[in-house]
C-alpha positions as CSV (number, residue, x, y, z in Angstrom):
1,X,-48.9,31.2,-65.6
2,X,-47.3,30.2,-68.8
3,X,-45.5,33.5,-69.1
4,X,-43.9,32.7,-65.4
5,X,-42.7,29.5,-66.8
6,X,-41.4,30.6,-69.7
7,X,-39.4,33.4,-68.2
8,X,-37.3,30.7,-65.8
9,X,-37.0,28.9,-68.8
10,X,-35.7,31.6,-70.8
11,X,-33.2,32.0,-66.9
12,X,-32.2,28.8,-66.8
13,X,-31.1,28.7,-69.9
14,X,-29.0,31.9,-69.5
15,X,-27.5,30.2,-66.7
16,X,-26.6,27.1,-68.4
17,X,-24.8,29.1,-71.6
18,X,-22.6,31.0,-68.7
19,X,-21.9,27.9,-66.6
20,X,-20.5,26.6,-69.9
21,X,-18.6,29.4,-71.4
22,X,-17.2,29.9,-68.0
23,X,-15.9,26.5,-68.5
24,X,-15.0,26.7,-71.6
25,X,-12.5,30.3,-70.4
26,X,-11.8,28.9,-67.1
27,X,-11.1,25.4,-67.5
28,X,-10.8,23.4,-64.0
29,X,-6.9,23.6,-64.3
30,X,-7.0,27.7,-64.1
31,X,-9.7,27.2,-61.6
32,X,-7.3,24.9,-59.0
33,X,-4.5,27.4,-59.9
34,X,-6.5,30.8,-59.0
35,X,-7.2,29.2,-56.1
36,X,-4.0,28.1,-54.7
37,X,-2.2,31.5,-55.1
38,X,-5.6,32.9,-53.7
39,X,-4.9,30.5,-50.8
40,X,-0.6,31.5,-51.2
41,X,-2.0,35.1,-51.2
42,X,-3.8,34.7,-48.2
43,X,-1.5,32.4,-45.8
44,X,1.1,35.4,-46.9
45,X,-1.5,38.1,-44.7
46,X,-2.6,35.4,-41.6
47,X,-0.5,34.7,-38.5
48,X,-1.5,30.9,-38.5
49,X,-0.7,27.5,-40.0
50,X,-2.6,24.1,-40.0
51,X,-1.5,21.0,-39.9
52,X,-4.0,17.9,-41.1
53,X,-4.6,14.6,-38.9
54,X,-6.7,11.6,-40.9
55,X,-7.8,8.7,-39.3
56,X,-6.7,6.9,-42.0
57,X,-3.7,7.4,-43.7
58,X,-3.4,5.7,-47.1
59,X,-5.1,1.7,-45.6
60,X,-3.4,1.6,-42.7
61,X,-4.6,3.4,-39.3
62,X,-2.6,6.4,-38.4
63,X,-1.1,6.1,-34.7
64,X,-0.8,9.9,-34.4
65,X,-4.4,10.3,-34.6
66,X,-5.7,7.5,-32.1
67,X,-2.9,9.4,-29.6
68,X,-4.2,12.9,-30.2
69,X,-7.5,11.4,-29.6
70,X,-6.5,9.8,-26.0
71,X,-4.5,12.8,-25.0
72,X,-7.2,15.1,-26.1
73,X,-9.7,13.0,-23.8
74,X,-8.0,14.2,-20.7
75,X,-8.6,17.8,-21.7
76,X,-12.3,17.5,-22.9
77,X,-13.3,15.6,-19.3
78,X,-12.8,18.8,-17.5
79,X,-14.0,21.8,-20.0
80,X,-16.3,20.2,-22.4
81,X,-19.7,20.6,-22.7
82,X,-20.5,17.8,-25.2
83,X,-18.9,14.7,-24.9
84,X,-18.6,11.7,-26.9
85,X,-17.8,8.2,-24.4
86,X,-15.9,5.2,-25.2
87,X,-14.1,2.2,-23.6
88,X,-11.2,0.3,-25.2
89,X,-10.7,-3.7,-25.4
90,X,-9.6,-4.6,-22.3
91,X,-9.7,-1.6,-20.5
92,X,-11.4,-0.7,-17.4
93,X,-11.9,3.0,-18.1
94,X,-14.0,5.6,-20.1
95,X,-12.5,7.7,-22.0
96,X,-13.7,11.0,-23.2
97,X,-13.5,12.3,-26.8
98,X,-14.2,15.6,-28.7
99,X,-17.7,15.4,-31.0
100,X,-17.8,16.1,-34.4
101,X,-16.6,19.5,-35.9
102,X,-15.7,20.7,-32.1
103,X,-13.3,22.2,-31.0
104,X,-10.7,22.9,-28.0
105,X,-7.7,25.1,-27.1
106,X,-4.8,23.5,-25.6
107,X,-1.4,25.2,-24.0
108,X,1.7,23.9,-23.9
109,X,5.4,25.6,-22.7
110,X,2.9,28.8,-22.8
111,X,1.7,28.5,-26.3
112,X,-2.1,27.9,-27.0
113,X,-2.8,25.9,-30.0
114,X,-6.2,24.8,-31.3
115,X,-7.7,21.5,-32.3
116,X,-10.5,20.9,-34.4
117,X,-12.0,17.5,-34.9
118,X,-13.3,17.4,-38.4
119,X,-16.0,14.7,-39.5
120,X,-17.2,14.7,-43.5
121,X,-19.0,12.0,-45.4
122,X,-16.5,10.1,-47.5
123,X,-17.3,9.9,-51.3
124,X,-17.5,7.0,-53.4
125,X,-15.0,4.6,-52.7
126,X,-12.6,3.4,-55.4
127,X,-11.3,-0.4,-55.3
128,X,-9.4,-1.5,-51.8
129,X,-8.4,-4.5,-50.5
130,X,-9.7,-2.7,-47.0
131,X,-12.6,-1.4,-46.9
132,X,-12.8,2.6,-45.4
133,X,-15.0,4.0,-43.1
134,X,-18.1,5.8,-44.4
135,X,-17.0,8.8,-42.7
136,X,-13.9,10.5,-42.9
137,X,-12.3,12.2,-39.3
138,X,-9.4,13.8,-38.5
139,X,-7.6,16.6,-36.8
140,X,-6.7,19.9,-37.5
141,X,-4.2,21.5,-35.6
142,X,-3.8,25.5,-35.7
143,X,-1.0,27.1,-34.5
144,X,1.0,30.4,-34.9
145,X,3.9,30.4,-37.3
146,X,6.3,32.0,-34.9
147,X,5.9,28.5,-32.8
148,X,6.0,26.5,-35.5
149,X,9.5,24.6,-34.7
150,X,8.7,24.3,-30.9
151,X,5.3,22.5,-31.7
152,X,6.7,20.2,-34.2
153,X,9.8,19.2,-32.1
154,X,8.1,19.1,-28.6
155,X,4.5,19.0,-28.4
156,X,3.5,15.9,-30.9
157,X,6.4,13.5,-29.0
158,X,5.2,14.8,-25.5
159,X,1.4,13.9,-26.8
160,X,2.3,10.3,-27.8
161,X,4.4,9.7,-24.3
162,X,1.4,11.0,-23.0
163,X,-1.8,8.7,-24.6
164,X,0.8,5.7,-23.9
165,X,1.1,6.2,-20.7
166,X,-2.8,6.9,-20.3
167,X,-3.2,3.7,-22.8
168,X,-1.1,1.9,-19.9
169,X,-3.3,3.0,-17.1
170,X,-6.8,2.4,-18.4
171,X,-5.7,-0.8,-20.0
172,X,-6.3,-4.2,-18.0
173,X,-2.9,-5.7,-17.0
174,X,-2.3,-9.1,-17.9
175,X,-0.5,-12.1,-16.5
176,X,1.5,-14.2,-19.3
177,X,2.8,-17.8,-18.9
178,X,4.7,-20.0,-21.2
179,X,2.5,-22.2,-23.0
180,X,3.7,-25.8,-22.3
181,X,6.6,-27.7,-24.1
182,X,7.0,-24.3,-26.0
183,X,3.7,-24.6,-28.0
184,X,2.5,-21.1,-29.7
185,X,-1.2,-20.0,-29.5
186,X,-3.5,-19.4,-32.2
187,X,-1.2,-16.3,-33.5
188,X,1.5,-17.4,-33.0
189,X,2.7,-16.3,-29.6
190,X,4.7,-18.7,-27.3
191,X,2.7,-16.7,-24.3
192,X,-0.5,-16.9,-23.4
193,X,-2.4,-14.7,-20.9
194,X,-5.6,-13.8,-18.6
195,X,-6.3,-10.5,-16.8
196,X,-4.2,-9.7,-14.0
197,X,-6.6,-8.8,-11.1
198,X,-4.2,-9.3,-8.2
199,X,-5.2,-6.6,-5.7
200,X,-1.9,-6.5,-3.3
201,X,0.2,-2.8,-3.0
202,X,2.6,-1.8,-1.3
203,X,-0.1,0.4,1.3
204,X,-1.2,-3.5,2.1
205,X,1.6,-5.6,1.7
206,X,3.1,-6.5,5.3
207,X,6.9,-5.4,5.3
208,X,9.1,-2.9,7.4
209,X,8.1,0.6,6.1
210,X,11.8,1.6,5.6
211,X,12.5,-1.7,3.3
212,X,9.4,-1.0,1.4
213,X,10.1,2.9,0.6
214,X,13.5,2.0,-0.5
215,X,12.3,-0.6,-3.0
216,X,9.2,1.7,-4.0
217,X,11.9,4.5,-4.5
218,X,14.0,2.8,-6.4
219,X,11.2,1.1,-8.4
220,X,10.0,4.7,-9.5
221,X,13.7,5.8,-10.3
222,X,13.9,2.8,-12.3
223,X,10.7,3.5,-14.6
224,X,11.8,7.8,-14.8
225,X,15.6,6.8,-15.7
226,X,15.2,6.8,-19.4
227,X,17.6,9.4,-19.9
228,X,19.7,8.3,-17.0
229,X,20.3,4.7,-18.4
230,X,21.2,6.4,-22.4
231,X,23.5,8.4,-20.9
232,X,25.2,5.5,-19.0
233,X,25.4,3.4,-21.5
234,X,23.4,0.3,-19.8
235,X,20.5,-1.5,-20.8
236,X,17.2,-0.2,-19.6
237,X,16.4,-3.3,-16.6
238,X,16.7,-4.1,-13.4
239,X,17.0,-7.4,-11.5
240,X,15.7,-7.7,-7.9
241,X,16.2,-11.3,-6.1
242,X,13.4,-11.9,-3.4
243,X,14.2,-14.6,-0.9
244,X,13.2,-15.6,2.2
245,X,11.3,-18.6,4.0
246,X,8.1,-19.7,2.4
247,X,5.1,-17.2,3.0
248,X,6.5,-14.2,3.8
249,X,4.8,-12.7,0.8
250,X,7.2,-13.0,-2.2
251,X,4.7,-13.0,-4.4
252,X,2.4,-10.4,-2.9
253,X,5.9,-8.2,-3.5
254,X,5.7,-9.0,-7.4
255,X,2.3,-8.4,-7.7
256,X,2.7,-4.9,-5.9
257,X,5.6,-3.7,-7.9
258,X,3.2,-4.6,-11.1
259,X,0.5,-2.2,-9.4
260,X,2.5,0.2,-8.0
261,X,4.2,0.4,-12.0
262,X,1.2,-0.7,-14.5
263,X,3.5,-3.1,-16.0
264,X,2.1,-6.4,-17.2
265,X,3.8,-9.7,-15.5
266,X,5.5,-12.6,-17.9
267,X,5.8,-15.5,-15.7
268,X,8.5,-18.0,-17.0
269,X,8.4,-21.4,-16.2
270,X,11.7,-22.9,-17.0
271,X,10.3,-26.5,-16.6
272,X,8.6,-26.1,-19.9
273,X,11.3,-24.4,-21.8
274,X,13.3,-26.9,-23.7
275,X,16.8,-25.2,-24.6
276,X,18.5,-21.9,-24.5
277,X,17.3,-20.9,-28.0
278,X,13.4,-21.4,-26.7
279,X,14.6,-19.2,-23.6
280,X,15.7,-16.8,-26.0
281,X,13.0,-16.7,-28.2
282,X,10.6,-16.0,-25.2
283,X,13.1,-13.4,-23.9
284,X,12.1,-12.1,-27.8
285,X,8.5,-11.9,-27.6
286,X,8.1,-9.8,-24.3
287,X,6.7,-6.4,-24.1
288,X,8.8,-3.5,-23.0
289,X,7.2,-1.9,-19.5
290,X,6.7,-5.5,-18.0
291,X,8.3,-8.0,-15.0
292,X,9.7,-11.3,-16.2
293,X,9.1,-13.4,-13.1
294,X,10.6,-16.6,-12.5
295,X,9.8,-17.9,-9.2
296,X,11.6,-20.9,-6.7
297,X,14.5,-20.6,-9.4
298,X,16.5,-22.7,-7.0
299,X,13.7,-25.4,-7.7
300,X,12.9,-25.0,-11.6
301,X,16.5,-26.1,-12.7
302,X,20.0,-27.1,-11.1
303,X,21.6,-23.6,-10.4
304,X,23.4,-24.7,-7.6
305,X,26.6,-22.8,-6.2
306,X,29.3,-24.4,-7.9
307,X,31.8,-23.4,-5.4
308,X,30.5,-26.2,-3.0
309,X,31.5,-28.9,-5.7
310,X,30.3,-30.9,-8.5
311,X,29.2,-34.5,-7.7
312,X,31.8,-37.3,-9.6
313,X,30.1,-39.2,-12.1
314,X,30.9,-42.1,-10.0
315,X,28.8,-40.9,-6.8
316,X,25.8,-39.7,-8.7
317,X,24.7,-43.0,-10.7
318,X,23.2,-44.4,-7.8
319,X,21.3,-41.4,-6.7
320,X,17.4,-40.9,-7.4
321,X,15.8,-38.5,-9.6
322,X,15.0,-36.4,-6.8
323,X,17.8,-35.0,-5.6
324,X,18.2,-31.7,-6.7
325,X,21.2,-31.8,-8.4
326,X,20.3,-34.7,-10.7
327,X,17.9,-32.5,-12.0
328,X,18.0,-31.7,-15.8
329,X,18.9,-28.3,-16.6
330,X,22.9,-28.5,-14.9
331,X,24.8,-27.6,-18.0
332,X,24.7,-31.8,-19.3
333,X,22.2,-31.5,-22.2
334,X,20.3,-34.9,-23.0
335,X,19.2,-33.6,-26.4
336,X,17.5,-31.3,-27.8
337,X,14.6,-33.5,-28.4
338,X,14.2,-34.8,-24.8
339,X,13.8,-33.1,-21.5
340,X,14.9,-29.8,-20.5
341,X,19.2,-28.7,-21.5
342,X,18.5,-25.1,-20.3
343,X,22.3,-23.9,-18.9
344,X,23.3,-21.4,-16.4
345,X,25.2,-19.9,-19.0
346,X,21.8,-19.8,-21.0
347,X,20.2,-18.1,-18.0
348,X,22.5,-15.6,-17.4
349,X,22.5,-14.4,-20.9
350,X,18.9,-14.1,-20.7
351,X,19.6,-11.8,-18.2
352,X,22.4,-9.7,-18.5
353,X,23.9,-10.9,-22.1
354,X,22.8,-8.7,-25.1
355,X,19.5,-10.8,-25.8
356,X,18.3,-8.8,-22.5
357,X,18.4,-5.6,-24.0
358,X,16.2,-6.7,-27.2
359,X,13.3,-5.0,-25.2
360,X,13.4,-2.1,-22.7
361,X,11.7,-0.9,-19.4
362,X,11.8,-4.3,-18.1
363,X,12.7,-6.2,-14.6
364,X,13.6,-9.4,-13.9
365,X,12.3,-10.8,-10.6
366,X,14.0,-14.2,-9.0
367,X,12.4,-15.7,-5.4
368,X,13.8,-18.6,-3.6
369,X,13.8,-20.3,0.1
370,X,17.6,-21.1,-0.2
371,X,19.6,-18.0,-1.8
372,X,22.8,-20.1,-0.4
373,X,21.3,-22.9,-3.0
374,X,22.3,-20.5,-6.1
375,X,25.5,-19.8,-7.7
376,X,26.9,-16.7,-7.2
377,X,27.4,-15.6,-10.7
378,X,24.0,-15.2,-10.9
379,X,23.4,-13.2,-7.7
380,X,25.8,-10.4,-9.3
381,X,24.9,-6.9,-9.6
382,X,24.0,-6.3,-13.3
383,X,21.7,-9.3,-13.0
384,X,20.0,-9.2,-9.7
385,X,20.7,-5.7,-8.6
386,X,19.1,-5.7,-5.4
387,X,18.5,-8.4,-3.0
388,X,15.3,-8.0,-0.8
389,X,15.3,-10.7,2.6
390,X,11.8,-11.4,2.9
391,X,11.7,-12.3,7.0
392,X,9.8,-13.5,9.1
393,X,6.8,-11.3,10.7
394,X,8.0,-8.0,12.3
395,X,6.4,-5.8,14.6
396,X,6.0,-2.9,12.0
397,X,4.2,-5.6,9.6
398,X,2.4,-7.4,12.5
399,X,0.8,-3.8,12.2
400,X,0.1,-3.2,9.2
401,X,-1.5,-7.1,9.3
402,X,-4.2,-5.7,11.8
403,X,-5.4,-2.7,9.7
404,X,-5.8,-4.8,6.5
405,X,-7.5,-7.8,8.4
406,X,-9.3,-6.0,11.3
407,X,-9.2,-2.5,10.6
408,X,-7.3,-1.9,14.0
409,X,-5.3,1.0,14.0
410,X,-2.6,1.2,16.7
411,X,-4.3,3.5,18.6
412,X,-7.7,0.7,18.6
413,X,-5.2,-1.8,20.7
414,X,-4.8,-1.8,24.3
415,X,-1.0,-1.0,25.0
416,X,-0.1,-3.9,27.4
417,X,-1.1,-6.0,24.3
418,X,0.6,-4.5,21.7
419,X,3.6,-4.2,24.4
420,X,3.0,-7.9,24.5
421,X,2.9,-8.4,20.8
422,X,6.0,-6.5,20.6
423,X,7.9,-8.7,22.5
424,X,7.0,-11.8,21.7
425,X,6.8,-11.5,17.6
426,X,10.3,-11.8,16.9
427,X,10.7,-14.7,19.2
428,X,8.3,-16.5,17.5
429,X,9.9,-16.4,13.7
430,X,6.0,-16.9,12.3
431,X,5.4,-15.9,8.7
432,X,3.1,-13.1,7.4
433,X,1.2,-16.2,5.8
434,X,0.8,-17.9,9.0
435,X,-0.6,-14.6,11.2
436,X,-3.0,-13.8,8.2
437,X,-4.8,-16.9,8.6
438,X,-4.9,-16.4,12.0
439,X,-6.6,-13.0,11.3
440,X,-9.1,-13.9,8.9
441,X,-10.6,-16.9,10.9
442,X,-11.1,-14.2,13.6
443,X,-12.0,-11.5,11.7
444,X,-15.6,-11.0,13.1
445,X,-14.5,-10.8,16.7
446,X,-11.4,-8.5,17.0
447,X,-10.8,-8.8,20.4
448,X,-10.6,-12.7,20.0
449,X,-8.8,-12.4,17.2
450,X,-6.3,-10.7,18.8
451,X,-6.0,-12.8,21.6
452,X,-5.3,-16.0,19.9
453,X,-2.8,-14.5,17.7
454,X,-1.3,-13.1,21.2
455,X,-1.4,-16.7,22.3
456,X,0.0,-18.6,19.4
457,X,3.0,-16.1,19.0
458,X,3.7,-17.2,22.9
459,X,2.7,-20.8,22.2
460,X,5.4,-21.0,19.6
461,X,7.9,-19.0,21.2
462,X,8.1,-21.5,23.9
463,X,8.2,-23.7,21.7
464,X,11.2,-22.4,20.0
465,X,13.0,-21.4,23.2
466,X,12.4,-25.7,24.5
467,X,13.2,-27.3,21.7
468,X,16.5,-25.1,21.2
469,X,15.9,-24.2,18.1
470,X,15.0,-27.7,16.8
471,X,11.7,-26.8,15.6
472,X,12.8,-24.6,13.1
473,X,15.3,-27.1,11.7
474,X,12.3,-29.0,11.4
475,X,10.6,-27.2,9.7
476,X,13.2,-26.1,7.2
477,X,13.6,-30.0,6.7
478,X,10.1,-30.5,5.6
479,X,10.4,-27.5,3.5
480,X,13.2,-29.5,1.9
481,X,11.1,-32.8,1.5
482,X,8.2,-30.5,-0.3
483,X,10.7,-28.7,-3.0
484,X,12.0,-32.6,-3.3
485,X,8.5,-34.0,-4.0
486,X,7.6,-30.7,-5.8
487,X,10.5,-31.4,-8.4
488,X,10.0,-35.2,-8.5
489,X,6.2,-34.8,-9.1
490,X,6.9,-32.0,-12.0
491,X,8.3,-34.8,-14.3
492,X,7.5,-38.1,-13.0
493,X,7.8,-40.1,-16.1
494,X,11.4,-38.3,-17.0
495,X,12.1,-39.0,-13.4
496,X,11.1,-42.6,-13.9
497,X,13.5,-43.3,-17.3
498,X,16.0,-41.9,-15.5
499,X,16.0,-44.5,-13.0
500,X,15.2,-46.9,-15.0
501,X,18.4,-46.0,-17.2
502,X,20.6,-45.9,-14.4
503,X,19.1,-49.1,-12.9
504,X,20.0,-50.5,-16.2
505,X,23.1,-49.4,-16.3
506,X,24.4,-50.6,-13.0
507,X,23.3,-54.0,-13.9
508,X,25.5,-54.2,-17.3
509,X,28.2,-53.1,-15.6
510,X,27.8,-56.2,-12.6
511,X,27.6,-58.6,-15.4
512,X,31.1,-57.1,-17.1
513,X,32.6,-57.3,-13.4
514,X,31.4,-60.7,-13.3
């Protein structure tokens, strides 16, 4: 037994003399050296290159890895055997990811390339004001040298359009306000949000089917037109204007384009935003692929059609705060530092001046009740490039109203009542709103339902045909007295002062006269 030990030690010691005069003839600089022109000698006989991915890059995380990661998901779903699962902040989906040290073949234009997703334990770590990851991933991409170019000029852009248009769809849209009197959240952000959850499209929205594929074609033109809008020379937006009597589903339309598109919605409420400058600076902090929304614009600020004429300063001193076109906001600034000075000028440069093409991929959306309210510089194309009536209840919609509510398809429905229906719905001039409700009180009972809605539309088409049309003046009046009350109730103390001041004022000037 003693002999045995004593022979490895007499071994191990052999070893330990040759480790160190190998060392001592091969220092570590030959070593690295033999081995890079072993490595130069051998690239010179293979067919291939590689190309490394990290995770990290330096301290800061590398993009090109989390988007080889996503776009790699898509692939592994289908073919892979092993999977690794994960689900993103604020996403709704599961994405699917290569384990570690796998690997998959991918093709593009024809060419087959292969990643490899490499995980190794990282060693000690030196100083950092970040601390690293205990383990150290990345890709390794493996391609032929003859495609070398065509990879490295095509195939790494198409996979970053690629994970952030996948990053677009999994992710949650949101729904952004101002914060009010231009206050900025904990980081800073003059927007603040929740989850947008709206569940209106375009397949439920009630609308004629020709208006809606026009705007649905154009919509998707609009998001494809990258190239189209470089070449051009224009800024990459569109402007629709939605108008129409109150609920015929303006804002079902908004919401729909924001499905229909994944884009996230920023609506502005001009009430809060103090001056042009603020309106700029929240033009500034909106995301590209997103609908700035700014709805009842005839009721925010005083945008009225300056063609009709401009009230004397003589004739408005008497008049309340209520009237629409005492309304701060006209173009007569009362400071800064009190109540709202945005201009028309101010608004049209936030959407068409060159602070609108700060971003890109983005449409602006205007609704109002009274589009002969606005002025026509900004109904313009180049501002508000298409202008979508939203009317009363049609036919086609009445429709498309009885699958979503009842689950009635045309066929379901006796013909002498849809005849009936047919007739009658365009006499009666009643809202999309207005049939809904009708439709979901009834829902349990289609037949019933049916037949009241059948009734009402005749109840208020005689109505209609009586009164000579006086009911719907009517009701456009009271529509008037709730924008009026609306706008007064908005700012009631600013609405107050003002009348107060002008009170005041008229006063003075009796005791002058006297």
């Amino acid at each position: 037994m003693k002999e045995y030990w004593g022979s490895l030690a007499s071994i191990l010691g052999v070893l330990a003399f040759c480790q160190s005069l190998l060392q001592v003839l091969f220092p570590p600089e030959l070593r690295f050296a033999t081995l890079k022109l072993f490595n130069r000698f051998f690239n010179t006989f293979t067919s291939y290159c590689y190309f490394d991915i990290t995770e990290i890059d330096g301290v800061n995380t590398n993009e090109l890895y989390n988007a080889v990661q996503l776009y790699l998901s898509s692939c592994v779903s289908i073919s892979g055997s092993r999977l690794s699962l994960t689900r993103a902040l604020n996403s709704s989906a599961i994405t699917f990811g290569l384990t570690n040290n796998d690997t998959l073949f991918d093709t593009f234009n024809g060419v087959t390339v292969l990643w490899e997703h490499i995980v190794t334990q990282r060693q000690a770590q030196t100083f950092s004001w970040r601390p690293l990851p205990d383990e150290k991933r990345g890709f390794t991409l493996r391609i032929k040298k003859k495609d070398k170019s065509l990879i490295l000029d095509s195939y790494l852009d198409y996979i970053m359009e690629k994970a952030n248009d996948m990053r677009r769809k999994n992710q949650d849209r949101l729904l952004y306000t101002n914060s009010r009197g231009g206050s900025l959240d904990s980081r800073g952000h003059p927007w603040e949000s929740v989850p947008f959850k709206h569940p209106s499209t375009f397949e439920t929205l009630a609308m004629d089917p020709v208006k809606k594929a026009e705007i649905m074609e154009d919509l998707k033109d609009f998001a494809s037109g990258q190239s189209f809008y470089q070449k051009t020379g224009r800024a990459w937006k569109r402007g629709y204007l939605l108008y129409g009597p109150p609920g015929t589903g303006k804002s079902s339309m908004i919401a729909a384009m924001a499905n229909y598109l994944g884009y996230d919605i920023y609506d502005l409420e001009l009430t809060e935003v103090h001056n042009n400058s603020e309106l700029r600076k929240l033009l500034m902090k909106t995301s590209s692929k997103s609908i700035i929304v700014i709805e009842d614009i005839d009721c925010s600020i005083n945008l009225s059609n300056r063609k009709k004429g401009s009230p004397n300063s003589s004739s408005s001193i008497g008049r309340s705060y209520c009237d629409p076109e005492m309304r701060s906001g006209s173009g007569v600034s009362s400071g800064d530092e009190g109540g709202n000075s945005i201009t028309l000028s101010g608004l049209l440069n936030f959407t068409d001046g060159l602070w609108s093409c700060c971003g890109s991929e983005r449409i602006f959306v205007f609704t109002t009740n009274h589009i002969d309210k606005l002025d026509p510089a900004l109904l313009r194309s180049g501002r508000m490039d298409m202008h979508v009536f939203m009317s009363y209840c049609s036919f086609p919609a009445l429709k498309i109203l009885l699958k979503n509510y009842l689950g009635s398809a045309e066929s379901d429905l006796d013909e002498a009542v849809l005849k009936e229906l047919e007739e009658v719905i365009d006499k009666a001039e009643m809202t999309p709103a207005d049939i809904s409700e009708l439709l979901i009180k009834n829902r349990r009972s289609k037949d019933k339902a049916v037949i009241e809605l059948l009734e009402a539309l005749k109840s208020k088409a005689e109505m209609k045909l009586k009164s000579g049309g006086c009911v719907r003046e009517k009701s456009l009046n009271d529509v008037e007295e709730e924008e009026q009350e609306k706008r007064a109730l908005e700012s009631p103390k600013e609405g107050c002062d003002l009348e107060d001041s002008v009170k005041k004022d008229e006063e003075d000037e009796e005791k002058k006269i006297k």
